[in-house]
N, C-alpha and C positions, 0 to 999 in steps of 0.2 A: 166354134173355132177359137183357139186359144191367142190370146192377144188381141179380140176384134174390136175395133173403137164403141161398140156399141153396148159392151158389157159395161157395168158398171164398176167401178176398183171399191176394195174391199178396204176397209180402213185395221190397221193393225197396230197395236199399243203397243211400247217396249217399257217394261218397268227392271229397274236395276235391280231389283232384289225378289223377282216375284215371276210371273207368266207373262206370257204372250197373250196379250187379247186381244181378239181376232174378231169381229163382225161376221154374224153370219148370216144362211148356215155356211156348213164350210163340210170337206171329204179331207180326209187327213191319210194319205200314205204313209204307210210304217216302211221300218226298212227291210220288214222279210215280205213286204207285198200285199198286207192286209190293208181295207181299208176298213178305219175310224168315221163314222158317219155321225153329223149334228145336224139339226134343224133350228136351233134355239139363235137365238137375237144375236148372242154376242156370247162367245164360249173363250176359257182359260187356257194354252196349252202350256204343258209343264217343260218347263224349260231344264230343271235339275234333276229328274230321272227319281224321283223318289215317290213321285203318287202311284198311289196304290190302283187308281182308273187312267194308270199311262194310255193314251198322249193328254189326256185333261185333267186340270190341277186339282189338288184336293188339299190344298194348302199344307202339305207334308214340310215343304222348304220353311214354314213357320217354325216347325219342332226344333231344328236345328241347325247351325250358322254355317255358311261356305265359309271353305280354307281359304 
């Protein structure tokens, strides 16, 4: 059940110039309905739409500076 006091909350990073880091695992819905599935400890979501393994960073926003 979603919201039950018994889950654990997941810890989420917010970096100003970089991804979302996210504690996992974690199930990532897209917005045509697919799901993004992780297992791993603690995974990147790309916040600027330029990784090439959208929804997870691949440090693409390195190459080049936001307007």
């Amino acid at each position: 059940m979603p919201n039950d006091p018994s889950d654990n909350a997941r810890r989420i990073q917010m970096q100003r110039e970089g991804p979302l880091l996210v504690e996992g695992p974690v199930e990532v819905v897209l917005e045509d309905g697919t799901t993004a599935v992780s297992d791993r400890c603690m995974v990147a979501l790309c916040t600027c739409r330029r990784s090439r393994c959208y929804p997870w960073c691949d440090t693409s926003h390195r190459r080049r500076s936001r307007d």
